[in-house]
N, CA, C and O atoms as a GROMACS GRO file, in nm:
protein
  444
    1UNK      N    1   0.401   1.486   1.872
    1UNK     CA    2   0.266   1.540   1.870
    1UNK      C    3   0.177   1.458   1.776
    1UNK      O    4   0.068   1.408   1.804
    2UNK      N    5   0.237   1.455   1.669
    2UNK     CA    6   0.106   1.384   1.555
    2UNK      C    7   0.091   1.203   1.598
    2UNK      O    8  -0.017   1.146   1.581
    3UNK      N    9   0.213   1.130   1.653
    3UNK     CA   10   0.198   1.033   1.730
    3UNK      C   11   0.103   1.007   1.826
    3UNK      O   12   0.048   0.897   1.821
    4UNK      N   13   0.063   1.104   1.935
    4UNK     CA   14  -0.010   1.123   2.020
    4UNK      C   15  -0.163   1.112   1.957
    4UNK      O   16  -0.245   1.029   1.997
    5UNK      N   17  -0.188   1.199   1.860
    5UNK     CA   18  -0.286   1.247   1.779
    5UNK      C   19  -0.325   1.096   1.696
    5UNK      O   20  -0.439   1.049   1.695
    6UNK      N   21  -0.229   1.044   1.642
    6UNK     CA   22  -0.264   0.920   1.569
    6UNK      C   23  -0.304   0.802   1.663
    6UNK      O   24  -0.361   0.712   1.602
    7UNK      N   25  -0.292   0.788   1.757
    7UNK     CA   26  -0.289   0.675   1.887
    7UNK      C   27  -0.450   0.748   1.926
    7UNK      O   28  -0.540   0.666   1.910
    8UNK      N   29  -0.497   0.894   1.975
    8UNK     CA   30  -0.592   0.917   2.007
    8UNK      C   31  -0.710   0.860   1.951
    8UNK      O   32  -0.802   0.807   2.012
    9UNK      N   33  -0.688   0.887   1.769
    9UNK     CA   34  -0.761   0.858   1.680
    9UNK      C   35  -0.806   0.719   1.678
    9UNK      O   36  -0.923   0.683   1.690
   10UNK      N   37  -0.690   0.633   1.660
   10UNK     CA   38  -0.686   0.517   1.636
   10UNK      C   39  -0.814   0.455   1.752
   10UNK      O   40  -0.926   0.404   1.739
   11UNK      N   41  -0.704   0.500   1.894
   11UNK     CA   42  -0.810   0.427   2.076
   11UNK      C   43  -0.980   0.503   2.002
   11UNK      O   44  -1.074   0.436   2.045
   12UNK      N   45  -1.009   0.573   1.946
   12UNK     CA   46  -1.166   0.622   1.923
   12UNK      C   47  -1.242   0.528   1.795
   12UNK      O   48  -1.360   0.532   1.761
   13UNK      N   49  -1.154   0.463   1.753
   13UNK     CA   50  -1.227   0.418   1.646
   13UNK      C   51  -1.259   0.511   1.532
   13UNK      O   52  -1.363   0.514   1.467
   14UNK      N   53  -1.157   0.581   1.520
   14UNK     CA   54  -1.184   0.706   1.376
   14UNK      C   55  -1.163   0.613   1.237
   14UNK      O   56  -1.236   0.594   1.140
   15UNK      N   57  -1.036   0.567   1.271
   15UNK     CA   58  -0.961   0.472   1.146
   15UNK      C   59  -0.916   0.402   1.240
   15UNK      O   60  -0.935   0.417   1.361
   16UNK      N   61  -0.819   0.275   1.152
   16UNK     CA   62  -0.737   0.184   1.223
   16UNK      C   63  -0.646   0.155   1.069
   16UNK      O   64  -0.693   0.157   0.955
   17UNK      N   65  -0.476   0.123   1.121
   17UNK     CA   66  -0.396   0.103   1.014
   17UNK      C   67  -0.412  -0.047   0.990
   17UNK      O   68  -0.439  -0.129   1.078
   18UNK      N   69  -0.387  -0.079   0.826
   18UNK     CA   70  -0.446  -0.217   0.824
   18UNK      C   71  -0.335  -0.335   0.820
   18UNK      O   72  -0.336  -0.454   0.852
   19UNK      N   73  -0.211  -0.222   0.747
   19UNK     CA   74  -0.063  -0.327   0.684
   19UNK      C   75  -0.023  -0.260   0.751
   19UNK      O   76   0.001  -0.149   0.705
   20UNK      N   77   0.018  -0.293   0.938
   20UNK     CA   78   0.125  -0.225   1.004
   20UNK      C   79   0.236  -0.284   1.038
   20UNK      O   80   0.198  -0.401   1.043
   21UNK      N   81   0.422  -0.287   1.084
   21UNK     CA   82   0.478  -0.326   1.174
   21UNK      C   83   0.429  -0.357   1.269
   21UNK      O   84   0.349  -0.281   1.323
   22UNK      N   85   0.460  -0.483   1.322
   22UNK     CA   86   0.382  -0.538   1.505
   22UNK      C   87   0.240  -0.528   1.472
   22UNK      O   88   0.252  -0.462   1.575
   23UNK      N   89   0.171  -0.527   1.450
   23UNK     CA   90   0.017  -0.489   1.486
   23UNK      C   91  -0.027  -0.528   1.591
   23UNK      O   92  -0.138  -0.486   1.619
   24UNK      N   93   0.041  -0.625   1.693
   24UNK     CA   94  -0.011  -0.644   1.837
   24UNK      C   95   0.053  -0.563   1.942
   24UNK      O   96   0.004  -0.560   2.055
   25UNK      N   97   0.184  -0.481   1.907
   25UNK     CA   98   0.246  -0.417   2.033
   25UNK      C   99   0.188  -0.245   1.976
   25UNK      O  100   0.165  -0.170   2.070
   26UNK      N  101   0.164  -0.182   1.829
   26UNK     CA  102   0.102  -0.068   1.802
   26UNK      C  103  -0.002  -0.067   1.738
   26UNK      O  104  -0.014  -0.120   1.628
   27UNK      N  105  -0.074  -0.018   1.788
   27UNK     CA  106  -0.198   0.049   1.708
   27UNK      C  107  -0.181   0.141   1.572
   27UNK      O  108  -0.251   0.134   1.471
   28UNK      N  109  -0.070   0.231   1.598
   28UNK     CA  110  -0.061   0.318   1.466
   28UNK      C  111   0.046   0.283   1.418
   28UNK      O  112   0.140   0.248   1.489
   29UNK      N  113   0.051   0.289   1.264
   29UNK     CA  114   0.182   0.246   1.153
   29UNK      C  115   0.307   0.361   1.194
   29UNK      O  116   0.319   0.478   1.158
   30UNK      N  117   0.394   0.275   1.285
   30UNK     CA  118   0.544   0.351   1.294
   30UNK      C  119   0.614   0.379   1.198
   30UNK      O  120   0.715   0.448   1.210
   31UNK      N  121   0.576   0.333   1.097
   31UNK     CA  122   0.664   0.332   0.941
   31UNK      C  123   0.601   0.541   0.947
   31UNK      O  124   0.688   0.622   0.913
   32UNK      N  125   0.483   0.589   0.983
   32UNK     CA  126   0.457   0.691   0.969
   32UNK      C  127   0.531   0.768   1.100
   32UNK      O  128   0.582   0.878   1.079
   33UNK      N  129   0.535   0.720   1.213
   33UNK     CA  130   0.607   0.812   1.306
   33UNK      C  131   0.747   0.809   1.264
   33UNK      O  132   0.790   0.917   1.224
   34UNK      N  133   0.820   0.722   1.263
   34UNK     CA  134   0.996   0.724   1.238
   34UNK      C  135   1.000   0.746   1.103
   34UNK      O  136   1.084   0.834   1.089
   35UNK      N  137   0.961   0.718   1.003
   35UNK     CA  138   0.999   0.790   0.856
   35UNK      C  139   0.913   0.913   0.749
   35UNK      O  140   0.956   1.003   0.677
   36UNK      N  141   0.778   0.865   0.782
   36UNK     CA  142   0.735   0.962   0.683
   36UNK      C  143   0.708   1.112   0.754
   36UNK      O  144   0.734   1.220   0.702
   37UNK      N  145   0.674   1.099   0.831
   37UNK     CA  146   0.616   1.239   0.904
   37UNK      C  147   0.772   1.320   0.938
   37UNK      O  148   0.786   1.441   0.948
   38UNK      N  149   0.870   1.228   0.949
   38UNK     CA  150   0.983   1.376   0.929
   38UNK      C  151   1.043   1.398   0.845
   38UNK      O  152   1.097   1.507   0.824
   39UNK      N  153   1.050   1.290   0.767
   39UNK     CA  154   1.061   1.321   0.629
   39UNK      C  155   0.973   1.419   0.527
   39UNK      O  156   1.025   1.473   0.430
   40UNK      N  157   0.828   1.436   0.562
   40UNK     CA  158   0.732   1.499   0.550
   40UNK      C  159   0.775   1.688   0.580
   40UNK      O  160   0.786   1.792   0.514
   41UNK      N  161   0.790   1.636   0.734
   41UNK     CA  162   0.819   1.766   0.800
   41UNK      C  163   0.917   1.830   0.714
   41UNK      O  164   0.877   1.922   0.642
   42UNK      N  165   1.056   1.791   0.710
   42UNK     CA  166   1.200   1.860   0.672
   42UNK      C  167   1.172   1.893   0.541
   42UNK      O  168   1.202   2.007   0.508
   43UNK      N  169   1.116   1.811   0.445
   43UNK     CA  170   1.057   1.885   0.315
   43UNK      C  171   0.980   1.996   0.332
   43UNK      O  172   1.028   2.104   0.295
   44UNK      N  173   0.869   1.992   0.380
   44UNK     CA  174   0.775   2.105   0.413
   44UNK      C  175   0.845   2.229   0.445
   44UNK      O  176   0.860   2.317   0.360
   45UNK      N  177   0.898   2.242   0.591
   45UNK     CA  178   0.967   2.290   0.618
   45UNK      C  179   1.084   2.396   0.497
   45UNK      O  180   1.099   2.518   0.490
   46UNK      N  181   1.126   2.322   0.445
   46UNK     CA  182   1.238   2.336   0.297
   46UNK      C  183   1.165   2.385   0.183
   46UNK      O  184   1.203   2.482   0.117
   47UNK      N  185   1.061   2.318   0.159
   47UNK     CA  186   1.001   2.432   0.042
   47UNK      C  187   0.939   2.598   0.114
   47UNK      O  188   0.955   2.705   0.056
   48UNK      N  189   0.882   2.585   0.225
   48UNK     CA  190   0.814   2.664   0.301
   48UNK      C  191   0.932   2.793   0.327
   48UNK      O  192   0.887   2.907   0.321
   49UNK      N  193   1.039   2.781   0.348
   49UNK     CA  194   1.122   2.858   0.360
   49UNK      C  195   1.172   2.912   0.241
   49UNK      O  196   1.255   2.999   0.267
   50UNK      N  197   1.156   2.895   0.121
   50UNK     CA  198   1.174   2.935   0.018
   50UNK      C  199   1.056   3.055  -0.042
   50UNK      O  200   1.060   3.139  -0.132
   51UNK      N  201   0.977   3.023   0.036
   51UNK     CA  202   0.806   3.102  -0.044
   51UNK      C  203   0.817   3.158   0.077
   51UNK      O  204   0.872   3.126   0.182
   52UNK      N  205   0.704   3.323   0.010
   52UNK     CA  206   0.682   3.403   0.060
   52UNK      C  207   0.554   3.430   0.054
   52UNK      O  208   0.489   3.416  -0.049
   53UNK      N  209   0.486   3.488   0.208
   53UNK     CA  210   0.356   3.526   0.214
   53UNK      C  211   0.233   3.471   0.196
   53UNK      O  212   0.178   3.405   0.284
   54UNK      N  213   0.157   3.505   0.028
   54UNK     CA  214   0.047   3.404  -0.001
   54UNK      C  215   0.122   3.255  -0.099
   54UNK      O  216   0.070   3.150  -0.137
   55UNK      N  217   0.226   3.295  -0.110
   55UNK     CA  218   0.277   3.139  -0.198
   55UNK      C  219   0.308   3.033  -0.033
   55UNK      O  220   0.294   2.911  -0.021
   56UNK      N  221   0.332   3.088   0.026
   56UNK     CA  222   0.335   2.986   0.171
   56UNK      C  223   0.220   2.974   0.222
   56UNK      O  224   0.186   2.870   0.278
   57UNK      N  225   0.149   3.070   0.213
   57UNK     CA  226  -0.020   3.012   0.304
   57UNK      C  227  -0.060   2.911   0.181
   57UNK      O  228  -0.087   2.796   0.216
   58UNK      N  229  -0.067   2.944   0.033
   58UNK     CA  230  -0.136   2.870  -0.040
   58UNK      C  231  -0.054   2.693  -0.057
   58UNK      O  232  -0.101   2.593  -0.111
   59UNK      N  233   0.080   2.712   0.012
   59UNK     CA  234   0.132   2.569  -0.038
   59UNK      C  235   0.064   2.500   0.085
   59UNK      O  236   0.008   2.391   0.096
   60UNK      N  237   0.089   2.602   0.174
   60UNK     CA  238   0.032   2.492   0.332
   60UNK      C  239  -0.150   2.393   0.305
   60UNK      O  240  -0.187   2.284   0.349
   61UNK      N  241  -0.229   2.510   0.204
   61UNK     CA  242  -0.368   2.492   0.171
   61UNK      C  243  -0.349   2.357   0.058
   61UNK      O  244  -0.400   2.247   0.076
   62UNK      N  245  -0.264   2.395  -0.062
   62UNK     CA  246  -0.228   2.312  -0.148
   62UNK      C  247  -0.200   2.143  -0.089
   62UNK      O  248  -0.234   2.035  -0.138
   63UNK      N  249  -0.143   2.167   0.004
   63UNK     CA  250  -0.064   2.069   0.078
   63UNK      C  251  -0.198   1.961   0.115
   63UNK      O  252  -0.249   1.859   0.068
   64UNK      N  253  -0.217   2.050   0.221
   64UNK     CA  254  -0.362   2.005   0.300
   64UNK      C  255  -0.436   1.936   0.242
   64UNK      O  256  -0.461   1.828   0.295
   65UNK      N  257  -0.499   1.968   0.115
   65UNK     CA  258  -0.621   1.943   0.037
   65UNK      C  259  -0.534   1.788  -0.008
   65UNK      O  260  -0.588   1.679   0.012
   66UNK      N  261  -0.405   1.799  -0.063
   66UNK     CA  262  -0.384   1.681  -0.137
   66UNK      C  263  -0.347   1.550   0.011
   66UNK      O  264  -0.325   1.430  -0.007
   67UNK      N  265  -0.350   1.601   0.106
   67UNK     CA  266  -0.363   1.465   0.210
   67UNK      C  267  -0.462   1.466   0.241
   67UNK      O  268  -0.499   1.360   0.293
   68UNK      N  269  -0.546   1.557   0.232
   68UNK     CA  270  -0.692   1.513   0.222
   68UNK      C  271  -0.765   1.408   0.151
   68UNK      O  272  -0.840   1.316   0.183
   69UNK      N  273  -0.716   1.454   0.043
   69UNK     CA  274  -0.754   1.385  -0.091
   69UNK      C  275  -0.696   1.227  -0.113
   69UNK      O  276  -0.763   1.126  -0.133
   70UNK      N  277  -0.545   1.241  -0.101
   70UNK     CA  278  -0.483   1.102  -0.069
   70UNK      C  279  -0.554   1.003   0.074
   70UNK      O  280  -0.525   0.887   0.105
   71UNK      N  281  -0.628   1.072   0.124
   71UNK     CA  282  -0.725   0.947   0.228
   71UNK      C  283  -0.783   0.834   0.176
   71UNK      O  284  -0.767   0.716   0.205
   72UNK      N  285  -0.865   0.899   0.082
   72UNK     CA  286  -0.939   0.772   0.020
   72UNK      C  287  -0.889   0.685  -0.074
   72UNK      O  288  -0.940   0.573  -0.085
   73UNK      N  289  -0.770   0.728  -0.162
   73UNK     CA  290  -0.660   0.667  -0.190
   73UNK      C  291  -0.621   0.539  -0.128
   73UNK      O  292  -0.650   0.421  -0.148
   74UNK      N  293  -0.527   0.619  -0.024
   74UNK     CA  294  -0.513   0.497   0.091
   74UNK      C  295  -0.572   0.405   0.170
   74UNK      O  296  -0.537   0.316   0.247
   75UNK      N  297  -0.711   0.471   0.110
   75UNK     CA  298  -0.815   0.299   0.185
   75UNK      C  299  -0.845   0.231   0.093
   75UNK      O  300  -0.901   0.126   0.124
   76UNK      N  301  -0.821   0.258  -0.071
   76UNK     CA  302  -0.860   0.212  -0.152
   76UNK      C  303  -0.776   0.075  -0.140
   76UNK      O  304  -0.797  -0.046  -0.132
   77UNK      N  305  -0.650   0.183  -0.145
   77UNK     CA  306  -0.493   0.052  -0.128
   77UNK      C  307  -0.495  -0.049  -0.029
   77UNK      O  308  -0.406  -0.134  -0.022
   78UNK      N  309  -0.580  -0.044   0.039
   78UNK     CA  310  -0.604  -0.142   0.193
   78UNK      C  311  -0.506  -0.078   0.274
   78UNK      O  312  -0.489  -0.152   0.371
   79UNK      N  313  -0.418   0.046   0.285
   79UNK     CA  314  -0.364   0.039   0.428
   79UNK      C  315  -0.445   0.130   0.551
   79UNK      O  316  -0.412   0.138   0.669
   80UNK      N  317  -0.535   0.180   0.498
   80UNK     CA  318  -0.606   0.222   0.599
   80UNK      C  319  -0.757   0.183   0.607
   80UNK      O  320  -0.813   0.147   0.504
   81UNK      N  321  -0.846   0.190   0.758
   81UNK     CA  322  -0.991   0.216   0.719
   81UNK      C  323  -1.048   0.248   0.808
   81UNK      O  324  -1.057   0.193   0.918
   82UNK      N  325  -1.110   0.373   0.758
   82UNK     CA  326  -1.162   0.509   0.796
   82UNK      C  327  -1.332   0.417   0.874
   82UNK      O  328  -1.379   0.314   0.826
   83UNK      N  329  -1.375   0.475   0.965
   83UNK     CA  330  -1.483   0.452   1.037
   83UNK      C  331  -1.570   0.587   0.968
   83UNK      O  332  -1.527   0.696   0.933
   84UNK      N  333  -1.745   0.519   0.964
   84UNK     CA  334  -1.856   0.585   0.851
   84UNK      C  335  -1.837   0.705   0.935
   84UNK      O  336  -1.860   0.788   0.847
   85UNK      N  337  -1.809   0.784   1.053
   85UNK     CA  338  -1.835   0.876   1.116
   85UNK      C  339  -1.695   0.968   1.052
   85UNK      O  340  -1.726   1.084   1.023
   86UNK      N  341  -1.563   0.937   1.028
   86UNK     CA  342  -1.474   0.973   0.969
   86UNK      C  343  -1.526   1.099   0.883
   86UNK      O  344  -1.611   1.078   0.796
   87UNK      N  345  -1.468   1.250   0.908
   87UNK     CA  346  -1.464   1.332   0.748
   87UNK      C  347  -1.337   1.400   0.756
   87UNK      O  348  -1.269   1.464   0.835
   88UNK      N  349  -1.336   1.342   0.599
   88UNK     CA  350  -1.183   1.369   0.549
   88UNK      C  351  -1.156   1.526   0.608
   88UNK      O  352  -1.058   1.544   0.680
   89UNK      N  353  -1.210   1.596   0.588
   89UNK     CA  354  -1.223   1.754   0.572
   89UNK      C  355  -1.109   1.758   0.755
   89UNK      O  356  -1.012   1.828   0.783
   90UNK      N  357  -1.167   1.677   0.818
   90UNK     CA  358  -1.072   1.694   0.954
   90UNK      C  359  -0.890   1.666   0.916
   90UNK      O  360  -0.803   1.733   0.970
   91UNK      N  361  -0.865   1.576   0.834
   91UNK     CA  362  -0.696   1.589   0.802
   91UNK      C  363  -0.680   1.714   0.699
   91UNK      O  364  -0.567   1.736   0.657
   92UNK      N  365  -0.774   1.786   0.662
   92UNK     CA  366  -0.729   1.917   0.583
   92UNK      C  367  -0.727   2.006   0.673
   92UNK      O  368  -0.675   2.109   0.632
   93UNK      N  369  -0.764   2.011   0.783
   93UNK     CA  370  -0.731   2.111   0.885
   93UNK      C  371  -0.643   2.077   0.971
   93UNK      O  372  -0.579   2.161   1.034
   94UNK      N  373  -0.624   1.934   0.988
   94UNK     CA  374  -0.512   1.879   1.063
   94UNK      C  375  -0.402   1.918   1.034
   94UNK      O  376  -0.322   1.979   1.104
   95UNK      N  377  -0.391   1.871   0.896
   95UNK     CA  378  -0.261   1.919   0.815
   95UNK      C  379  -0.208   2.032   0.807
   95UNK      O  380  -0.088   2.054   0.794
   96UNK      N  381  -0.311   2.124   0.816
   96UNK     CA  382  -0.312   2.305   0.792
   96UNK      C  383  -0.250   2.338   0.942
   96UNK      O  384  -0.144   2.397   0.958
   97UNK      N  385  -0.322   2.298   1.032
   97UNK     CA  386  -0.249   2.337   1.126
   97UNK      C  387  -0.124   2.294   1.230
   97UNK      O  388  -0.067   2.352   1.323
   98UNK      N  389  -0.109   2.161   1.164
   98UNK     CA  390   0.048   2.083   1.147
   98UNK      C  391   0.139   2.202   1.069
   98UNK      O  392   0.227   2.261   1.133
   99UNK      N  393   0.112   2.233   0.926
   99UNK     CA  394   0.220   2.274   0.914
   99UNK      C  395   0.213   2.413   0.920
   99UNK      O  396   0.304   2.468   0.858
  100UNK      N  397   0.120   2.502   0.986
  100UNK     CA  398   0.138   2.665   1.046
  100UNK      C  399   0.238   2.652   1.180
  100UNK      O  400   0.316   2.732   1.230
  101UNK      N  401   0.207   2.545   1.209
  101UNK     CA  402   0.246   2.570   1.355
  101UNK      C  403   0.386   2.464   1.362
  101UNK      O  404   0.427   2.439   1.475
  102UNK      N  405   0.441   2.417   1.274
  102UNK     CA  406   0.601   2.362   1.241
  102UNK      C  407   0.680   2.468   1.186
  102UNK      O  408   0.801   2.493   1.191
  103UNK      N  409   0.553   2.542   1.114
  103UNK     CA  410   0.623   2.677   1.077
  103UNK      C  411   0.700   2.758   1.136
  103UNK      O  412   0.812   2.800   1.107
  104UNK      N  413   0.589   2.788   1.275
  104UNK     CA  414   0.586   2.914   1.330
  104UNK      C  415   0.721   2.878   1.442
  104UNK      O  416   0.774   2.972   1.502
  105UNK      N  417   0.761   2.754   1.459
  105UNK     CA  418   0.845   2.710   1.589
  105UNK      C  419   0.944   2.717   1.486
  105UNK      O  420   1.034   2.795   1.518
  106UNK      N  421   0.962   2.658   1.364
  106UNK     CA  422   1.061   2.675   1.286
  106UNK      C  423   1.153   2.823   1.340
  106UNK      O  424   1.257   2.844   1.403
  107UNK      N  425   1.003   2.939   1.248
  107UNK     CA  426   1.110   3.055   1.260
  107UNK      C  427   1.135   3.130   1.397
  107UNK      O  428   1.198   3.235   1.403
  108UNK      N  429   1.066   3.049   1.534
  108UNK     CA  430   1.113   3.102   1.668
  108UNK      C  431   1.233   3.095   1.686
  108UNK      O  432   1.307   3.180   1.735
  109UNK      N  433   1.276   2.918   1.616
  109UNK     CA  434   1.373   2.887   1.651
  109UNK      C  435   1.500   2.936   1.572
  109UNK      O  436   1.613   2.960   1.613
  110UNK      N  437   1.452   2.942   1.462
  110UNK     CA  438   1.558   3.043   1.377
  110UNK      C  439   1.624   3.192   1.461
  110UNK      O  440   1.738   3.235   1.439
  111UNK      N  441   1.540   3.243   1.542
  111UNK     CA  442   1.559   3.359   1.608
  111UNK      C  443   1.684   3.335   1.691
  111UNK      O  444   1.727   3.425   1.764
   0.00000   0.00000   0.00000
């Protein structure tokens, strides 16, 4: 899913990755599809199951805000760059609803 989502972004001209693997056969940094994003996930996931109620809505918010925040970070570093139409505020809801909804299949699947 967030693969799909990152390729969408990318084909629109939102951002583009700057230090990628291949940069002629992908558009988006695979270093983020095959390592960080499930590595991402299974942590999330792992603290998230530990907290209860508002300590889990607030880590998911907590969460959010700081990949929000780490955007401009990462363009600072040169691996990303964000197009002037770009607002961050869209990966704080991205994120938010990345991890409600990893959540929510989580505990289906727990069932």
């Amino acid at each position: 899913m967030t693969t799909y989502i990152e390729l969408w972004f990318t084909a629109q001209n939102h951002y583009i990755f700057l230090t990628r693997p291949f940069p002629t056969v992908f558009l988006i940094d695979i270093r983020l599809t095959l390592i960080v994003i499930p590595l991402f996930t299974f942590i999330a996931l792992w603290i998230m199951k530990s907290l209860q109620g508002m300590n889990r809505f607030s880590f998911i918010l907590l969460t959010s805000l700081l990949a929000m925040l780490l955007e401009p970070v990462s363009e600072q570093a040169g691996w990303v760059a964000f197009s002037p139409d770009w607002k961050h505020l869209y990966s704080f809801f991205g994120y938010a609803v990345f991890l409600l909804l990893i959540r929510r299949i989580h505990v289906i699947a727990d069932r």
